[in-house]
C-alpha positions as CSV (number, residue, x, y, z in Angstrom):
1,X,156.4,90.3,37.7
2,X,160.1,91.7,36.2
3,X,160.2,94.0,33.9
4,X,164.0,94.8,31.5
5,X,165.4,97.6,32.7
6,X,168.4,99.7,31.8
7,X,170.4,102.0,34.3
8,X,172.0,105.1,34.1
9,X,175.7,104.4,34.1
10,X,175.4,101.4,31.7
11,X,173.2,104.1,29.1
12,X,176.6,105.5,27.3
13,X,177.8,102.0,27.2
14,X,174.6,100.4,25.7
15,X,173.9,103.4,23.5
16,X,177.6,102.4,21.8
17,X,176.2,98.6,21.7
18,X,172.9,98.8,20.4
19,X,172.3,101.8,18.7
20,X,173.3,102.8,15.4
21,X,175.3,106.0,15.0
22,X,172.4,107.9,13.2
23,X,170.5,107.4,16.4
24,X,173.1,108.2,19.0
25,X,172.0,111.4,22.0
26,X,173.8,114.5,21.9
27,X,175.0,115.9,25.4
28,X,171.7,117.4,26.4
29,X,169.6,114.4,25.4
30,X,171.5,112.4,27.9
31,X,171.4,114.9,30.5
32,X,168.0,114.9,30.2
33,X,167.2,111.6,30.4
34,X,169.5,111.8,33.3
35,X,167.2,114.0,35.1
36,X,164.1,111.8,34.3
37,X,165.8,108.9,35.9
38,X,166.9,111.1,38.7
39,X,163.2,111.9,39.3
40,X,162.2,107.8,38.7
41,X,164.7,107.0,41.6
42,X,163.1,110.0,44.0
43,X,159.5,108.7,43.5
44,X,160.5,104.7,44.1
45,X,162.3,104.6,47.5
46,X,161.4,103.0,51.0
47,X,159.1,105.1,52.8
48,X,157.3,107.0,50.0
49,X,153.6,107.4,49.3
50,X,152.8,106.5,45.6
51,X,149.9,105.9,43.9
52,X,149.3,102.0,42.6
53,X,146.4,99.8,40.4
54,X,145.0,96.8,41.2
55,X,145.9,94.3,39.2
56,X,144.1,91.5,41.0
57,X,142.6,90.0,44.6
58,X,142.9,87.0,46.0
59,X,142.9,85.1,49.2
60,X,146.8,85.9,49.7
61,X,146.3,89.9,49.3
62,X,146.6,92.2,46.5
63,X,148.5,92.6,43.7
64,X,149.4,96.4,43.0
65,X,151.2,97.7,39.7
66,X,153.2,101.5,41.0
67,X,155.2,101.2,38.0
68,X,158.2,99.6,38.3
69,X,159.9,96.9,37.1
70,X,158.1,94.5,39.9
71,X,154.7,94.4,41.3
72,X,153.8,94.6,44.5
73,X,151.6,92.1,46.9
74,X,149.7,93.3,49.7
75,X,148.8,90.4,52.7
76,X,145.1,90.4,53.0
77,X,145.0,91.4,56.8
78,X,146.0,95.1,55.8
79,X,142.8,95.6,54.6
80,X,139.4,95.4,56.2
81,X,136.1,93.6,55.3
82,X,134.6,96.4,53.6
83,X,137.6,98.0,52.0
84,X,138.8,94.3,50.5
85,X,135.1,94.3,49.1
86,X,135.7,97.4,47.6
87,X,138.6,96.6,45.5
88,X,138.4,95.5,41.9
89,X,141.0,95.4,39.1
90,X,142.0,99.1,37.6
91,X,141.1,100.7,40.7
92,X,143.2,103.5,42.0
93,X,145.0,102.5,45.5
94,X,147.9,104.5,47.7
95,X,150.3,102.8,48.8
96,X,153.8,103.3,50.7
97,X,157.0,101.3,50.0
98,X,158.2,99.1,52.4
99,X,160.9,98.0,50.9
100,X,161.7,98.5,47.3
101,X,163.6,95.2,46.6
102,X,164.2,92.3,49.0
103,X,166.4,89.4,48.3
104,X,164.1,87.8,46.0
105,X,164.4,90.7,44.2
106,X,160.1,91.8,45.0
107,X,159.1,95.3,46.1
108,X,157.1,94.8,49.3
109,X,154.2,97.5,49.8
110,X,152.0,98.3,52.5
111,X,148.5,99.6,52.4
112,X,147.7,99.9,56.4
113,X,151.0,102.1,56.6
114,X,150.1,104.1,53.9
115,X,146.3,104.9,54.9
116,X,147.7,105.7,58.7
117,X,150.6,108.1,57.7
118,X,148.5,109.6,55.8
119,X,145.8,109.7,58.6
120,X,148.2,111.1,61.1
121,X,148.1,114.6,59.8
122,X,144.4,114.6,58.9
123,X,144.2,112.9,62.4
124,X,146.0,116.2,64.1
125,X,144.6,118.5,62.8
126,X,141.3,117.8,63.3
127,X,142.2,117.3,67.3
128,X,143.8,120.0,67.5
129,X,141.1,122.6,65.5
130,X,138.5,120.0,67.6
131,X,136.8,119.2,64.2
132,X,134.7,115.4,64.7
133,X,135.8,112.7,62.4
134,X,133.7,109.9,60.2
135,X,134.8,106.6,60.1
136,X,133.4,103.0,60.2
137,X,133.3,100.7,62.5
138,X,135.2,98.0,62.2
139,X,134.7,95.1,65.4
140,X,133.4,94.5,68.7
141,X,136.5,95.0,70.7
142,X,137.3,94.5,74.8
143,X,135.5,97.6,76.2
144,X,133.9,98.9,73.3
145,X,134.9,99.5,69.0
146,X,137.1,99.8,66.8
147,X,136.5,102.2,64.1
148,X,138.5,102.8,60.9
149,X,139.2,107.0,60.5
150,X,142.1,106.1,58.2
151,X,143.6,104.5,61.1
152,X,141.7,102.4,63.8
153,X,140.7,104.0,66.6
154,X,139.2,102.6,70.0
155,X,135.5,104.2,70.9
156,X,134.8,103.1,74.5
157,X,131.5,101.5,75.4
158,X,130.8,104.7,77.8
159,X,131.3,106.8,74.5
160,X,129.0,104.8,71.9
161,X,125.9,106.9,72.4
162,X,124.1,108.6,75.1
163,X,122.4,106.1,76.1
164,X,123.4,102.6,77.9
165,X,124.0,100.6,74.8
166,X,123.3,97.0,75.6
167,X,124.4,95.5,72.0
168,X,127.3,96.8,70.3
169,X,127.2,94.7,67.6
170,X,124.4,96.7,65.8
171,X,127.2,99.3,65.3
172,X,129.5,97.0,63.4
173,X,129.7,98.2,59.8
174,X,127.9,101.7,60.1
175,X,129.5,104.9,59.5
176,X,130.0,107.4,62.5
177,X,130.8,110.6,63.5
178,X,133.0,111.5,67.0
179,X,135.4,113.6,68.3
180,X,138.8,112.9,68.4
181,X,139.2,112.5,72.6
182,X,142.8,111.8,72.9
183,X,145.9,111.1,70.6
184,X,149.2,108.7,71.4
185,X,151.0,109.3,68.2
186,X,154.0,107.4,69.5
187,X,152.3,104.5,70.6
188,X,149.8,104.8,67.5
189,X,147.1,104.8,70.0
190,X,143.5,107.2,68.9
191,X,140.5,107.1,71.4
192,X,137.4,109.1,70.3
193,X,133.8,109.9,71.2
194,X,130.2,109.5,69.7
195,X,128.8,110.6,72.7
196,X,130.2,113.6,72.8
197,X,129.5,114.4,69.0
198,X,126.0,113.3,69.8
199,X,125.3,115.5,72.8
200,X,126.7,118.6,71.0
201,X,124.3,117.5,68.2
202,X,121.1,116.9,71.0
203,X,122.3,120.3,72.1
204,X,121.8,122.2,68.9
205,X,118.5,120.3,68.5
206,X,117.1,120.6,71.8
207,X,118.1,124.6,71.5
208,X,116.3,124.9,67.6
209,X,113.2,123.2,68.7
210,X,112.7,125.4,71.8
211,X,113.1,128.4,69.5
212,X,110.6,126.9,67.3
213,X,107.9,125.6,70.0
214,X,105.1,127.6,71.7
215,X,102.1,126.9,73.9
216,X,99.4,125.7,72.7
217,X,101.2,124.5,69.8
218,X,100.2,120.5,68.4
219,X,103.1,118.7,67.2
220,X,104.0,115.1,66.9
221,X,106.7,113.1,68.8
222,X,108.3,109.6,69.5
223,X,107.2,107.8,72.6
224,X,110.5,107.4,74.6
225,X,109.8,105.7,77.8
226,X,107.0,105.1,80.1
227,X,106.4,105.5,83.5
228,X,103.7,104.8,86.4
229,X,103.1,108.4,86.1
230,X,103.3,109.6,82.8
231,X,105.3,109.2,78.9
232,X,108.3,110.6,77.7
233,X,107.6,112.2,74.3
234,X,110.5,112.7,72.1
235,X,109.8,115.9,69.8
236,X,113.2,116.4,67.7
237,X,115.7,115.2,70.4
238,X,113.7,117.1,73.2
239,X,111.6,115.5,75.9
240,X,108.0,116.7,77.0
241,X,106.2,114.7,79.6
242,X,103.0,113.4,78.9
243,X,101.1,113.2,82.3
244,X,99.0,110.0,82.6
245,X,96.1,112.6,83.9
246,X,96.7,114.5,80.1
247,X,96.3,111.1,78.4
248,X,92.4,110.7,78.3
249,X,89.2,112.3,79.6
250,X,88.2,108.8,81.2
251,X,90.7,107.1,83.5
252,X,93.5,104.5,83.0
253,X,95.6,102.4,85.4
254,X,98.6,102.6,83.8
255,X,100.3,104.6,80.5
256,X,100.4,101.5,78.9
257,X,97.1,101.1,78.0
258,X,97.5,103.6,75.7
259,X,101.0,103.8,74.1
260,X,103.7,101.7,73.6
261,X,107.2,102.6,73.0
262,X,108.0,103.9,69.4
263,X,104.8,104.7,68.8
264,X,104.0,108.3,66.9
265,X,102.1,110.5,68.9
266,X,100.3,113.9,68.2
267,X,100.0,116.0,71.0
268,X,99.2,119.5,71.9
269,X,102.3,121.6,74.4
270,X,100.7,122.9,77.9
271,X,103.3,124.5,79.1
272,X,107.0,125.1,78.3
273,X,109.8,126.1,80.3
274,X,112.7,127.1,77.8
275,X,115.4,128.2,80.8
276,X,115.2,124.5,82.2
277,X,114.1,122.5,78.7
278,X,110.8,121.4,80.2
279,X,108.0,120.6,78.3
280,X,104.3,119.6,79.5
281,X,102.3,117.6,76.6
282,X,98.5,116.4,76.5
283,X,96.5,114.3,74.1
284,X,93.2,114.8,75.8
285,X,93.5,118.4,75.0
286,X,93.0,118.2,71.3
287,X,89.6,117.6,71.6
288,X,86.6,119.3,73.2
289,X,86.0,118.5,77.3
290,X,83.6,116.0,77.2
291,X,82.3,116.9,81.2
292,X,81.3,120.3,79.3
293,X,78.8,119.0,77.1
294,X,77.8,116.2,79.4
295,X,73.9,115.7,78.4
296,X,71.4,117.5,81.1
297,X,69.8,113.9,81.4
298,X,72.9,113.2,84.2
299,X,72.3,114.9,86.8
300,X,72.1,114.1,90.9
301,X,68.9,111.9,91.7
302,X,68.6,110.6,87.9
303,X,69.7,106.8,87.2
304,X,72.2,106.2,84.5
305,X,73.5,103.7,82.7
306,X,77.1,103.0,81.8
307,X,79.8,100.4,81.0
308,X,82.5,99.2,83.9
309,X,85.3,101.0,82.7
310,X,87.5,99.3,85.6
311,X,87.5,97.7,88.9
312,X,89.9,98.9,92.2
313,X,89.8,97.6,95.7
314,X,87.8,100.8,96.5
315,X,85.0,101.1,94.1
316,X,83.8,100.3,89.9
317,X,84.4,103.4,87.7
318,X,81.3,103.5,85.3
319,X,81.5,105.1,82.1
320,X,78.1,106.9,81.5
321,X,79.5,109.0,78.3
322,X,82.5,109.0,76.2
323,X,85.3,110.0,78.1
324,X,83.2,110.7,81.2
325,X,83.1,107.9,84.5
326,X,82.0,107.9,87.9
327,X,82.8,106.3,90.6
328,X,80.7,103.8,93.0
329,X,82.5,103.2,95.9
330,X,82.2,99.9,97.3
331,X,80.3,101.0,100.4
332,X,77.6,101.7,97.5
333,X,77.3,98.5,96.6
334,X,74.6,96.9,99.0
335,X,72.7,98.2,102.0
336,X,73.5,94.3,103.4
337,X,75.7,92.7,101.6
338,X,79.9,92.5,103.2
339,X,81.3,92.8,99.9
340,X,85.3,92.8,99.7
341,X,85.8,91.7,96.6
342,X,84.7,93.2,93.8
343,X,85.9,91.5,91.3
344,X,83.8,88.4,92.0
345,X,80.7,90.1,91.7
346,X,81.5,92.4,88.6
347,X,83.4,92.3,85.1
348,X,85.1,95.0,83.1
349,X,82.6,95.7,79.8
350,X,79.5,95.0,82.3
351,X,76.5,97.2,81.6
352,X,75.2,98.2,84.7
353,X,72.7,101.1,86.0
354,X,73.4,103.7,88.8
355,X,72.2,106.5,91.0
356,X,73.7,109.7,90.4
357,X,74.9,111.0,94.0
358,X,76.9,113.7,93.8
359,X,78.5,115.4,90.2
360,X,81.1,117.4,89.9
361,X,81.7,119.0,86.3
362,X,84.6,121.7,86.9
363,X,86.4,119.1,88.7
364,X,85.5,116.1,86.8
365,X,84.2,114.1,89.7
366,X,80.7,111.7,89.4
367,X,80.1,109.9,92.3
368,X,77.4,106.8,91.8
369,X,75.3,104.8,94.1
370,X,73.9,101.2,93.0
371,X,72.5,100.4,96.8
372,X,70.4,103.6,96.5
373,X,68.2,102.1,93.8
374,X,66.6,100.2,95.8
375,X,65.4,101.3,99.5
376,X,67.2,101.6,102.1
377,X,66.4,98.1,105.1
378,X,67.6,99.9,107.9
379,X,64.9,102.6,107.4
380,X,62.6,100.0,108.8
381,X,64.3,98.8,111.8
382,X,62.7,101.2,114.0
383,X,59.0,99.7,112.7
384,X,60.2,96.1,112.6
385,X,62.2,96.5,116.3
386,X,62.4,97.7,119.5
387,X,65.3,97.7,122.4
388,X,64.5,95.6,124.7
389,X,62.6,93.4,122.4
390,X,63.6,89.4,122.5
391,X,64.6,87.7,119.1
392,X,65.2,84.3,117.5
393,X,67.7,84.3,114.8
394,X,70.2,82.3,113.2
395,X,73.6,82.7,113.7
396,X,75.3,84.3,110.2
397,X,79.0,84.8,110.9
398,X,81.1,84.0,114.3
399,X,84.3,86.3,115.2
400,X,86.5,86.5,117.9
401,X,84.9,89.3,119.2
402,X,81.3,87.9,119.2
403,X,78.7,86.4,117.1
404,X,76.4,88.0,114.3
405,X,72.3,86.9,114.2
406,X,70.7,87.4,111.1
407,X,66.9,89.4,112.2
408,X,66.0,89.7,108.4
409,X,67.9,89.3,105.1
410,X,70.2,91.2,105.1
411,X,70.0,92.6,108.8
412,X,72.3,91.5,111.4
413,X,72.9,92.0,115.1
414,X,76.0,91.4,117.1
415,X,76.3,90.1,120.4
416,X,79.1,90.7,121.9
417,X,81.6,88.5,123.3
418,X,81.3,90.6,126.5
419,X,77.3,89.7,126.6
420,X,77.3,85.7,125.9
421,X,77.3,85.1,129.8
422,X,77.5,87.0,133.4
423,X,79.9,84.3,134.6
424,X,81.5,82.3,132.1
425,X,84.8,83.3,130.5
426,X,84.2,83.0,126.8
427,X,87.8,82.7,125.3
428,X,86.3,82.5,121.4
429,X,82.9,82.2,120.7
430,X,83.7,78.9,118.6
431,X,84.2,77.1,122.1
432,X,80.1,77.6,122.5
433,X,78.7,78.0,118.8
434,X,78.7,77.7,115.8
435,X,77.6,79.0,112.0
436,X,73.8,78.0,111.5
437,X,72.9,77.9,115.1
438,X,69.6,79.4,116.3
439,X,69.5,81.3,119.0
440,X,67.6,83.9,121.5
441,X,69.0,87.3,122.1
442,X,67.3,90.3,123.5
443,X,68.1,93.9,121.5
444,X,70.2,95.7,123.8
445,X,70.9,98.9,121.1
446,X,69.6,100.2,117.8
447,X,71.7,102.7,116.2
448,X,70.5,103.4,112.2
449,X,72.9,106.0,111.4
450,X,75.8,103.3,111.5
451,X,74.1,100.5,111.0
452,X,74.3,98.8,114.1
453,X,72.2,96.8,116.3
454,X,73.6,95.7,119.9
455,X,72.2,92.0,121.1
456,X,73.1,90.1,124.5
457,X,72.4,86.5,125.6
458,X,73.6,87.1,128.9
459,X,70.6,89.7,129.5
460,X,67.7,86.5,128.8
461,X,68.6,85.4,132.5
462,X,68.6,87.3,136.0
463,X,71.9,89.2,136.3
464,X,73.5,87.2,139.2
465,X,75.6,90.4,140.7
466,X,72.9,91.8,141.1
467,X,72.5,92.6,144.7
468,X,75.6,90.3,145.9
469,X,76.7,92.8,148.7
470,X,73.3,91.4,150.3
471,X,72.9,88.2,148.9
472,X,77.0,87.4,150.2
473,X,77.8,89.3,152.7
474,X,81.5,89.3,154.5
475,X,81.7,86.0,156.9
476,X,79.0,84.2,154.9
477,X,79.7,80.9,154.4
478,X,79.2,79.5,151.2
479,X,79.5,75.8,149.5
480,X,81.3,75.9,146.3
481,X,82.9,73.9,143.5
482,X,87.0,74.3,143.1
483,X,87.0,75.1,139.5
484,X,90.5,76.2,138.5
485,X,93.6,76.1,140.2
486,X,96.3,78.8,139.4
487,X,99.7,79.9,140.7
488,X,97.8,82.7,142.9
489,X,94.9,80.7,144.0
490,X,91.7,79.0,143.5
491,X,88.3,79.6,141.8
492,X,85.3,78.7,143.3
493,X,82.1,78.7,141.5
494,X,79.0,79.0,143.9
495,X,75.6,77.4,142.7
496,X,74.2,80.7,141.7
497,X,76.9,80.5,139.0
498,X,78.9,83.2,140.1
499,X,82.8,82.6,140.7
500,X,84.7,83.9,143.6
501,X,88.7,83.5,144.3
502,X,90.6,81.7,147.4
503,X,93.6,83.7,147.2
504,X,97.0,81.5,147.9
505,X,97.4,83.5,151.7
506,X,93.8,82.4,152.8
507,X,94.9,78.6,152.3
508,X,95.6,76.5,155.7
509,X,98.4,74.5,155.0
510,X,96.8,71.5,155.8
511,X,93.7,71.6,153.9
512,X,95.4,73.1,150.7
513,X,97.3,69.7,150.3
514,X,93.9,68.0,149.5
515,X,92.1,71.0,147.7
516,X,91.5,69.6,144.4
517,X,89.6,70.8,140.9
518,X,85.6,69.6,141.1
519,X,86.0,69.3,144.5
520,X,83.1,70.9,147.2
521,X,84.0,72.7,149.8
522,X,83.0,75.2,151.9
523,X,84.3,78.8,152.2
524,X,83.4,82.4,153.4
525,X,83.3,85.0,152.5
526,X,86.1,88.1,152.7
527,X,85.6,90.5,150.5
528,X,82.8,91.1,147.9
529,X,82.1,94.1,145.3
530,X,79.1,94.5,142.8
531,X,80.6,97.0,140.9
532,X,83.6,95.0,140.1
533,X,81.8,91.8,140.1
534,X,84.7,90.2,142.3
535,X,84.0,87.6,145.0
536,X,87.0,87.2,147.6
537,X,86.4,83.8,149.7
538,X,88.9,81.6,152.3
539,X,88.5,78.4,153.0
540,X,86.2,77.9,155.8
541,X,88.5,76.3,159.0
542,X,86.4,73.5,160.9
543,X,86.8,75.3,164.4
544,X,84.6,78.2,162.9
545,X,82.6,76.4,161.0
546,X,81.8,74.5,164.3
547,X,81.1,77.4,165.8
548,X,78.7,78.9,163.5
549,X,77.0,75.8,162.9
550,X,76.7,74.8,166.8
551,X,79.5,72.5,166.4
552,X,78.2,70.3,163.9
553,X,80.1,69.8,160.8
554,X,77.7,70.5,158.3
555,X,78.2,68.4,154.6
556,X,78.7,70.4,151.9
557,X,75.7,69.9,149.5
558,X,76.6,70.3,145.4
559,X,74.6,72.5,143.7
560,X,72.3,70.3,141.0
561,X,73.0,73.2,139.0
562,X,76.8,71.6,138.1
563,X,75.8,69.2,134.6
564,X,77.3,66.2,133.9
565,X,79.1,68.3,130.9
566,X,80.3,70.9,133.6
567,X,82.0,68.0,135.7
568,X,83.3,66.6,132.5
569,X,84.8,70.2,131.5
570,X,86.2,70.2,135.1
571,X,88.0,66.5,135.2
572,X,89.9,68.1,131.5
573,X,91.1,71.3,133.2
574,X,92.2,69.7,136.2
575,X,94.3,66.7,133.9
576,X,95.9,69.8,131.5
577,X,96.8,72.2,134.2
578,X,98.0,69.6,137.2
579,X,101.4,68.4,136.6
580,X,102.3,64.9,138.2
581,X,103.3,65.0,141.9
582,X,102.1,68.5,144.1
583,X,100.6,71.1,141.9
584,X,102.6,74.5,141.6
585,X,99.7,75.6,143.7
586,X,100.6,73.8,146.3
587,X,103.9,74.7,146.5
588,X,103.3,78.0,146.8
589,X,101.3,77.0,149.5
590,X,104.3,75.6,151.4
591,X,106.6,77.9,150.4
592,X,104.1,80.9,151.8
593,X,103.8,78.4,155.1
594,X,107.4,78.5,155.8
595,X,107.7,82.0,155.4
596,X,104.8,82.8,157.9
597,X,105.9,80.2,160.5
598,X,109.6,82.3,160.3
599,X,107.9,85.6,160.5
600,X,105.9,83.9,164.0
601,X,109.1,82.7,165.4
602,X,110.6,86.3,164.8
């Protein structure tokens, strides 16, 4: 907007044009008015810092009135979100001339310049007396904020707070306070810190609350963070720990159960380390022990009953007061039962009733027994069973190690895999049994104290080492059954049942060739040990059995002891384990030939 204006050196000249004689300026009115003008022309020129009123806002900028013949508009980007909000008509606004007439004859003004020269000195000073500055955020920038303190300044993301801030948009608009970190006046460029005003603030705090706290004092905090082990209690920008053991007279699994973050505790301080700012808090310590006035009613060899607080892998905790539990462990569960899971037997909030074993007020330890309620089976083993004695029982559970016969509910025996048979190799005992079967099985060992009872099988027949250094002795010949063929040699099972082994060297070339699995044959015997239960045989050459037999060639006779199932098991061994073409037996067989005809001809 123009406004009519009269200069200086055109005043004499107009005051002789327009101005009637009566009303003409002496000498000093004119220097006067001089003067004034002199001052007008100091105050309006580019680069000063005058004081303007809005006239009006609008989307281009705002209009400012400083005075002078022509207004002034500012562009809207000189002016952030909250300050634009902030400006209404009349208001009071400083601003700095740009330039005080361009060609179209306008006066261009500029609020960002204004508010940052004047900033620079404010700016200074407080970095160099290391004073912290307010300002407001203004946007999310790359790498963290930028914050209006009468200029914009850059606050990294490492120096927002000191914490890892995860949003920085929930700063956008708030008012902060920071230090002043580092200054580029030349390049315009401010870089400041909440952190650090923060920490110095934490600091004071933490020091003023220490001063304040003492032991034994109850206060209330923040809950911070949780742990497995504990919570972090917030009390005025210090942290006490809260041990999970502090938490409760009864027991927990996890912190959690209890509080949550945010939440506003009271707690009582345990112990408090000023030097290192450590701080121990509890929450079951504001009120009474509840072990200490635990009613005389529990006590070891009474029954109680309780609620199952929780379940572990180990045992139920049982909660037979407020605040007070005990533990059955799960090998106090049953006297017979092979319980492993507990959880399929028992819920948490079951009422259950228990045998107090063992209690433990000073250290707050029950222990419970649910087995013990009832009497114990194994106490009548000893009347019900002797060693030695021959049972009948089904078979309750088969392992690789053996299988188990139920005597009685609840009462089983194991026979080992050791004691199925005196000859057979049991690989699993699967292969012979299985779940339900009945069997017979003589007591072999009683043993209360762990619960054990020893059964064999093998022990119903005659043991058929027995007495083999008489029964076989070396250069007996024997008729057998080829059983198995290996690498190092042949099995032979004799019609007592026991098995003896043709080792590879005792094999005439000429009759290994033929030697075949179920095949019956006769051998003698080399080596035999009753102790070690080991039978050594070779096959039996026709020139000495001639001569033992008078020259006749006795036919070997098979043993009516070898079932139709035993032949059958025999004809499947021998199609798994002979490749087609000569065995691997037999090769070594020829290979072991060549080297002893070498060794002759040497």
């Amino acid at each position: 907007m123009s406004k009519e204006r009269i200069y200086p050196s055109q005043f004499a000249h107009a005051q002789a044009v327009i101005m009637p004689a009566e009303f003409s300026l002496n000498a000093d009115q004119v220097k006067e008015l001089d003067a004034l003008y002199a001052g007008t022309l100091d105050t309006y020129k580019q680069g000063s810092i005058i004081q303007g009123t809005v006239l009006r806002t609008s989307s281009d900028g705002v209009l400012v009135d400083i005075g002078f013949k022509s207004d002034g508009l500012i562009p809207l980007y000189e002016f952030s979100e909250h300050e634009f909000k902030k400006l209404t008509p009349g208001a009071p606004i400083e601003v700095i001339i740009d330039e005080l007439e361009n060609a179209d004859g306008n006066v261009i003004l500029s609020y960002e310049k204004a508010k940052a020269q004047k900033a620079w000195s404010v700016i200074m000073k407080m970095f160099e007396e290391g004073k912290p500055v307010e300002g407001t955020v203004l946007h999310k920038v790359k790498g963290g904020l930028s914050v209006d303190i009468g200029m914009p300044a850059f606050l990294p993301g490492s120096q927002v707070d000191v914490q890892r801030v995860a949003d920085f948009d929930t700063f956008v608009g708030q008012t902060i306070t920071a230090y002043i970190i580092k200054v580029n006046q030349k390049r315009g460029n401010v870089i400041i810190s909440r952190r650090k005003f923060l920490g110095e603030q934490r600091a004071e705090s933490r020091k003023k609350v220490l001063d304040e706290l003492s032991v034994g004092q109850v206060i209330q905090g923040t809950v911070k963070n949780i742990t497995n082990y504990g919570v972090f209690i917030d009390i005025g920008g210090v942290d006490g720990l809260l041990h999970i053991t502090d938490m409760t007279w009864g027991r927990i699994a996890h912190p959690s159960e209890l509080v949550k973050i945010g939440d506003t505790v009271t707690v009582k301080v345990l112990t408090l380390d000023k030097e290192h700012e450590k701080i121990s808090l509890g929450i079951k310590q504001l009120n009474g022990n509840p072990w200490e006035h635990l009613s005389e009613s529990v006590k070891v060899g009474e029954k109680v009953k309780g609620v199952i607080a929780s379940i572990t892998d180990y045992g139920l905790f049982i909660e037979v007061a407020k605040g007070v539990e005990g533990l059955v462990h799960i090998s106090e569960i049953s006297w017979t039962d092979r319980i492993t899971d507990l959880h399929k037997h028992y819920k948490v909030g079951e009422e259950i009733e228990a045998l107090v074993v063992s209690l433990d007020k000073e250290n707050r330890r029950m222990s419970l027994s649910i087995k013990q309620l009832e009497k114990n089976p194994w106490e009548a083993i000893a009347d019900q069973f002797i060693i030695g004695q021959r049972i009948t029982g089904k078979i309750s559970n088969i392992t690789d190690f053996g299988i188990f016969v139920q005597l009685m509910p609840g009462v089983d025996g194991l026979v080992h895999i050791s004691d199925l048979s005196w000859t057979e190799h049991v690989k699993h005992p699967a292969d012979i049994f299985k779940k339900g079967d009945e069997v017979e099985a003589i007591i072999t060992d009683i043993n209360k104290q762990k619960k054990k009872i020893s059964l064999g099988i093998k022990q119903l027949t005659e043991n058929p080492w027995e007495n083999i250094e008489q029964k076989y002795p070396v250069g007996t010949v024997v008729t057998g059954e080829v059983t198995k063929i290996t690498d190092f040699g042949a099995f032979v099972k004799l019609p007592s049942g026991i098995e003896g082994l043709v080792h590879i060297s005792e094999f005439p070339q000429a009759q290994a060739q033929a030697l075949k699995v179920g095949q019956a044959a006769e051998f003698k015997v080399i080596k035999v040990s009753q102790e070690d239960h080991k039978l050594g045989l070779a096959l039996n050459s026709s020139e000495e059995h001639g001569e033992k037999r008078g020259g006749r060639r006795a036919q070997p006779e098979k043993s009516s002891s070898y079932s139709k199932a035993t032949a059958d098991r025999s004809e499947d061994r021998q199609r798994k384990q002979e490749p087609k073409g000569k065995s691997q037996f037999q090769l070594e067989l020829e290979k072991h030939a060549a080297r002893k005809s070498s060794n002759d001809e040497e």
